[in-house]
Structure formats: structure tokens, C-alpha cells
N, C-alpha and C positions, 0 to 999 in steps of 0.2 A: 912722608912728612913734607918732603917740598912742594908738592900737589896743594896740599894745606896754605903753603905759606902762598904759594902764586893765586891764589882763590882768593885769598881774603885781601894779598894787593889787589888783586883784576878790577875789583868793582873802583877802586879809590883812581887807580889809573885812568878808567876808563871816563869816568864824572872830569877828571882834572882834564884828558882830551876833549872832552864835550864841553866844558867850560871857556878852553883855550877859542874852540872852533865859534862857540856863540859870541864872544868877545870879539872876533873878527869880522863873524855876518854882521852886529850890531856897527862897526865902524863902516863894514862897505854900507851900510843900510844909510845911515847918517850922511852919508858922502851924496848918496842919489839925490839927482833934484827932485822935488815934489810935482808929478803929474799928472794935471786932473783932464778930465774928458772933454772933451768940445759942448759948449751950452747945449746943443742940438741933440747930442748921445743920452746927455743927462738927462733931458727932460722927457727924450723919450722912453728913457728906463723907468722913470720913475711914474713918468702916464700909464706904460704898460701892467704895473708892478699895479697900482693904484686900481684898474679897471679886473686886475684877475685878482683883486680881493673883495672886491665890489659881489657882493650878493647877485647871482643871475636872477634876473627878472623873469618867470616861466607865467607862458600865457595858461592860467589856468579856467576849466570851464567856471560858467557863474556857481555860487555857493547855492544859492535857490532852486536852482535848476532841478536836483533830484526828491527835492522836497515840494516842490508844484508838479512834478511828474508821480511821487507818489499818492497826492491829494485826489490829481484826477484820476487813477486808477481807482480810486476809495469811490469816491463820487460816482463813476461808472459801471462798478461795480451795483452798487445802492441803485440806479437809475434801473440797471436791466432785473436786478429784483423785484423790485417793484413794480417794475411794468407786467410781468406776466402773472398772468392770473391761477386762482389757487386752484388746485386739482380737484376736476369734478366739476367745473361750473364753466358751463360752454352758453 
């Protein structure tokens, strides 16, 4: 039964130490002066930051390119058709 009893204090102790503890970090916290980066850090984090969300620009080939290479394969084909003559007629 005392197993029982020390369980059901554990959690209520343990909240009222974690309570004590944050009460404390929140005063050292308050206490810190407020330090911000050198103009130069900043602006470079944030140029960097700014350029790796930037879409990469990829050199890609022209859009046309495999649709005028299928044309003339169409066409060239048609040309050596037509050029040879029908079988039988020399």
C-alpha cells in the first residue's frame, strides 16, 4: 500500500520540482542582456537562407529541340520513300 501512496505523490512532486526549476531559468533568463549578432552575421544568414530557398535555375535543353528532331526524321524518312522507285521498273 505505500508503493500506492508514493506513485500517486511521485508525479505531483515531480511537476512542483519542474515548476520550482522553470521559475528559476525564467528569472536567470530575464536577467541576461539581450544579444543580437553583428549587422554583417545577420545579413549574411539571412542572404544565405534567402538564396537556398530560391528555386535552382537548371540549364535545361530547348523545349523544341526533340520535336524538330522528330519532324525531320518524319520528313526523311518520306524523302528516301519516295525516292526509290517501285519494284520491277528499271
Amino acid at each position: 500500500m505505500s508503493d500506492k501512496i508514493r506513485k500517486s505523490e511521485h508525479p505531483k512532486d515531480l511537476d512542483d520540482g519542474l515548476d520550482h526549476e522553470l521559475a528559476g531559468i525564467r528569472e536567470d533568463w530575464k536577467r541576461l542582456d539581450p544579444v543580437e549578432p553583428p549587422e554583417l552575421v545577420d545579413r549574411a544568414v539571412l542572404n544565405r537562407a534567402r538564396r537556398d530557398l530560391e528555386p535552382a535555375r537548371k540549364t535545361r535543353p530547348l523545349r523544341w529541340l526533340g520535336g524538330l528532331a522528330t519532324a525531320t526524321v518524319v520528313v526523311l524518312a518520306l524523302t528516301v520513300m519516295l525516292d526509290q522507285s517501285p519494284p520491277g521498273v528499271d
